[in-house]
N, C-alpha and C positions, 0 to 999 in steps of 0.2 A: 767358342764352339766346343761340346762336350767331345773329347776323345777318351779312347780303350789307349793306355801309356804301353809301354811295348815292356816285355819282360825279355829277357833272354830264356828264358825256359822254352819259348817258338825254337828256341833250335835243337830240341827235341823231333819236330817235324822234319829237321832236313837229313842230311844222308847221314846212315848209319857207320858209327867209325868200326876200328880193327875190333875193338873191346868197350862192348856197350853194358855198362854198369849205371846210368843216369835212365834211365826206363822206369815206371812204377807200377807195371802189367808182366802177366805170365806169357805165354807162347801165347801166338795168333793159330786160331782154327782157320781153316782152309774153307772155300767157297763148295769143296768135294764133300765137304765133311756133314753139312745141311741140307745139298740137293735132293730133294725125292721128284721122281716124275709128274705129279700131281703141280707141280710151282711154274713147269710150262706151262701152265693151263689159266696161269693167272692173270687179270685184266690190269691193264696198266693206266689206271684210272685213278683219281683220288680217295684217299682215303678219308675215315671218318674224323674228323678236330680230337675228339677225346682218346682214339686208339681203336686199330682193330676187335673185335669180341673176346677173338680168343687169347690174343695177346693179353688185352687185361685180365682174362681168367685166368690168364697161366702165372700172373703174377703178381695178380690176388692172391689162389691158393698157396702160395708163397710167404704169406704173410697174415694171412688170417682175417682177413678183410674181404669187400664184396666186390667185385668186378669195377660197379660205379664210382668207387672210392677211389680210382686208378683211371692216371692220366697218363700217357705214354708221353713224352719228346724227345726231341734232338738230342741224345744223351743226354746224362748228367747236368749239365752247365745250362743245359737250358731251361730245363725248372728251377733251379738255385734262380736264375737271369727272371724268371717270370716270376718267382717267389719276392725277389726282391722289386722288380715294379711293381708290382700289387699293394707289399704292405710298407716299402720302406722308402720310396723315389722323394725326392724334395723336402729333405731334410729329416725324414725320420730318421728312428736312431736303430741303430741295429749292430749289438754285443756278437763277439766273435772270438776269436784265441791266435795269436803270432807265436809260432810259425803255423802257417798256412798256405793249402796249393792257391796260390796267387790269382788265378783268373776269377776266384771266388770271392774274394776281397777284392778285385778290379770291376767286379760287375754292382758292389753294393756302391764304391764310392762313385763308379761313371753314372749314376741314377742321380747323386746329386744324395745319400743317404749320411748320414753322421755316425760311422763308425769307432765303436768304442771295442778300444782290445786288451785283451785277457793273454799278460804274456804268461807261454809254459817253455820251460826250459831246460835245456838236457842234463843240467846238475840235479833238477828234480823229476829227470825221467818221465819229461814229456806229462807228468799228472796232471790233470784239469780235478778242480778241488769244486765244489754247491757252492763253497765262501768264496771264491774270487769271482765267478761269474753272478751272482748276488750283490758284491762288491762296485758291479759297474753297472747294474739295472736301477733305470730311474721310472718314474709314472707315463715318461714319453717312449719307454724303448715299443717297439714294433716287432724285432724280429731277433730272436736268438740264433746263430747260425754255428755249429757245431759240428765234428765231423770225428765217427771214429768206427773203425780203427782211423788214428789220422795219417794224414799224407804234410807232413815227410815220412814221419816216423815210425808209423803201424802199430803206437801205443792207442790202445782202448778205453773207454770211456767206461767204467762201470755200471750196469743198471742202476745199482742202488744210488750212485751221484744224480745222473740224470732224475732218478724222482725229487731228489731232494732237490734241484732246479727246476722242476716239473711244481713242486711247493712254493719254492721261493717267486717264481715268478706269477703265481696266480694270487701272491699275496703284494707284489710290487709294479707288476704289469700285467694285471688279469686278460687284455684284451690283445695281448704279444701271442705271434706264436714262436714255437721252439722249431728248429728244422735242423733237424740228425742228416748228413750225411752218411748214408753207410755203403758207400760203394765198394770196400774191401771185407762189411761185415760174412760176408760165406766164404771168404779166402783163408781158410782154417789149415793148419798144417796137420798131417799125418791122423789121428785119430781124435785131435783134437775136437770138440766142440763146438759147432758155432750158432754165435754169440746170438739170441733173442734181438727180433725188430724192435725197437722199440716208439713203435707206432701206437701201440697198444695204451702208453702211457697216459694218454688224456686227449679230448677230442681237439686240442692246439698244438698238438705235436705232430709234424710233418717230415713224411720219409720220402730221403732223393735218395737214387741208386742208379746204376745203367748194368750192361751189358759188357763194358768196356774194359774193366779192369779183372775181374773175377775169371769171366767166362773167353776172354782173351778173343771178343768181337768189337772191338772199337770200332771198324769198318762198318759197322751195320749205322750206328751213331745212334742208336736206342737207349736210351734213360725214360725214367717213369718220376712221376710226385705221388705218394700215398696221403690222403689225409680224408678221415671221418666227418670234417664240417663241410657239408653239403655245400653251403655258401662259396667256401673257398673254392671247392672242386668245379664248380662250376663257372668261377671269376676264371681260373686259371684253363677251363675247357675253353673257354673266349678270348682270352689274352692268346694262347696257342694259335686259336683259329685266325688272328688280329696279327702275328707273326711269321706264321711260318703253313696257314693253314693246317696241314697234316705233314705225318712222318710218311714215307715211303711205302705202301701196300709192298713194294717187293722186300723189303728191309725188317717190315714187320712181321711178313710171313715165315723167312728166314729167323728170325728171334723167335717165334714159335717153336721151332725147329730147336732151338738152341733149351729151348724149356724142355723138351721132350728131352732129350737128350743129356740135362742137367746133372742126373746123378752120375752119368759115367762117365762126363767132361771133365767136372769138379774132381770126383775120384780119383784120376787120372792126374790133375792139378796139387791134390793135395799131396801127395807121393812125390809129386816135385819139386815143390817148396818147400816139404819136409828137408830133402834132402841137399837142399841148395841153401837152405839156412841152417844145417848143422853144416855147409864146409864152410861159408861163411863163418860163424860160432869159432871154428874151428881154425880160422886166420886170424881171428881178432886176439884170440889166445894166444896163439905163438907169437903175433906181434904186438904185444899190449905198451911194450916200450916206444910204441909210435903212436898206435892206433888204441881210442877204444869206442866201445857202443854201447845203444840203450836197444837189447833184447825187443823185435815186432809182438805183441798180442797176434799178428794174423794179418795178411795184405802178401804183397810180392816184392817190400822193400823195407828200411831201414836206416837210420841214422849214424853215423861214423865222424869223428870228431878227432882232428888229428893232434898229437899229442905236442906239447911248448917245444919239443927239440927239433922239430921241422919245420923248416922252412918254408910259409905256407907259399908265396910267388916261386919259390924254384919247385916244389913240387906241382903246380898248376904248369908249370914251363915241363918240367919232367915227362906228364902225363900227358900233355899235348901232341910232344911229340912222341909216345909211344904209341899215340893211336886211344888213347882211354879216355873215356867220359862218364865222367857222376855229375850228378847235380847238385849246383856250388848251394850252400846254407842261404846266402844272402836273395836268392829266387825266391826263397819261401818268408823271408822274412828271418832269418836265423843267423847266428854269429858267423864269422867269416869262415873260422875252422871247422865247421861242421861240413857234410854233404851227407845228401840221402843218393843210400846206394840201392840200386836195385837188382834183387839177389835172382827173381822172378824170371826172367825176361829168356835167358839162356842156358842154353842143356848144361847138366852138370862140368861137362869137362871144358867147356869154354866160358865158364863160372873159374874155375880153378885157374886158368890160363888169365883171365881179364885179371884176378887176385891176384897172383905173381907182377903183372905188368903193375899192380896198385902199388906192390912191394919195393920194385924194383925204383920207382920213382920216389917212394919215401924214403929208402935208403940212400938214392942220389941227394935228398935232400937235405937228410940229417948230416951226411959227412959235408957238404957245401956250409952249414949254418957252424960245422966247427972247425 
């Protein structure tokens, strides 16, 4: 019987400790913060299979595509989850990259898919290279599945690579598509940049995103698929309608709400994670004889990799008990010593406090290992 294998990263969902550094999201908005009086008025009836109008308008204009071209679901994971029955179930093949947020790779093998991985690695700073993922495309692959900024480590994918596997695959598996995860691409810090859809890139290239990470609405549980081949939009308007019929009309209309509202969310977002990844930056410095990191392109989290003098089971014993939690490497597919920390999640000064508690356990650790 096919099973979903259980990860420990589900204990992300249960109670929150003293010092929560293992989160990959910014603050949560409030149910106060979307309400207009117009949303009592709203009918609690089903919604449409492919998303309400204006929801897909609003995240369309978003990306430079047409209303049509936008399918609204279940967050994130569930178009990755529908993208993968469509092209890749019963042994198709479908290239990827380790480390990876895990339920994305638990949803291509529980399909029954033949996963081939692309490792990246923190000695080479998390790069995804056109040659390794080229490397592992055969004439059978179906579906590239890709993700950046990535989750663990909030390193980015360059445009210019992506074309050039945007090449390699039209020349090796013309009939594959590519599927860019970019659900941390607008979590830009401070006056940064952020980074081109890159939907744009050819009509096999497919964009997942939600609501979840960025805009610090998980509750709503709204993710979208972007893709210009009608064919597919429409397999996946029916596979939706075939699972889960529709998203919530009251969740949807709230996400609208949250489009409206986008500049001065974000805004407000970027200033914080500016600011919570230079004190981070700023720990990693002073402690580089424990700790060190590979700098985020942009997301609410980051990579940290404990240095040979610590003792990795007495600082997991440390941390335990002082109430701290990061998320262990091996959740994601990554060496033991690694964890993704999430810088995101909490206001600056209980950022700084969770840091100390990080400190405090690695230095119980180093003097234990001498």
């Amino acid at each position: 019987m096919p099973t979903f294998p259980r990860n420990p990263i589900m204990s992300l969902t249960a109670e929150q400790p003293r010092h929560e550094l293992g989160e990959s999201y910014g603050p949560d908005l409030r149910l106060e913060d979307l309400l207009t009086p117009e949303l009592a008025e709203l009918e609690l009836g089903y919604g449409t299979a492919a998303g309400s109008p204006q929801l897909r308008s609003a995240i369309a204009a978003r990306h430079g595509v047409r209303p049509e071209q936008v399918v609204v679901t279940i967050g994130g994971m569930h178009g990755i989850f529908l993208l993968g029955y469509l092209l890749a179930e019963r042994g198709g093949e479908v290239v990827t990259t380790a480390p990876l947020f895990p339920m994305t790779r638990t949803a291509y093998e529980s399909l029954g898919a033949d996963v081939r991985v692309i490792p990246v690695t923190f000695d080479e700073g998390y790069r995804l290279t056109a040659d390794a993922v080229r490397a592992q495309l055969t004439p059978d692959t179906r579906l590239v599945s890709l993700t950046t900024p990535q989750n663990p480590s909030g390193v980015a994918v360059p445009r210019s690579v992506l074309r050039e596997i945007v090449d390699a695959m039209a020349a090796v598996c013309p009939d594959a598509y590519l599927m860019i995860d970019e659900t941390y691409r607008v979590a830009a810090y401070g006056d940064d940049a952020v980074a081109e859809t890159a939907v744009d890139l050819g009509p096999r290239v497919v964009s997942v995103a939600s609501l979840s990470k960025c805009h610090g609405a998980a509750g709503l549980r709204i993710g979208w698929v972007i893709s210009t081949d009608a064919e597919l939009v429409d397999q996946l308007v029916t596979a939706k309608f075939n699972t889960v019929v529709s998203a919530s009309p009251v969740t949807e209309a709230l996400a609208v709400r949250v489009f409206e509202r986008e500049d001065e969310i974000l805004a407000v977002r970027r200033g914080w994670l500016a600011e919570n990844l230079a004190i981070t930056a700023d720990w990693v410095r002073a402690n580089s004889d424990v700790v060190e990191w590979i700098r985020p392109d942009a997301g609410a989290l980051c990579v940290v990799r404990l240095k040979p003098s610590v003792d990795l089971e007495r600082f997991r014993r440390a941390a335990a008990a002082a109430g701290l939690r990061l998320a262990d490497g091996d959740w994601f597919g990554d060496e033991p010593r690694v964890f993704r920390l999430g810088f995101g999640f909490l206001p600056a000064p209980d950022v700084k406090a969770a840091l100390d508690a990080a400190l405090d356990a690695l230095r119980e650790a180093v003097h234990a290992a001498h």
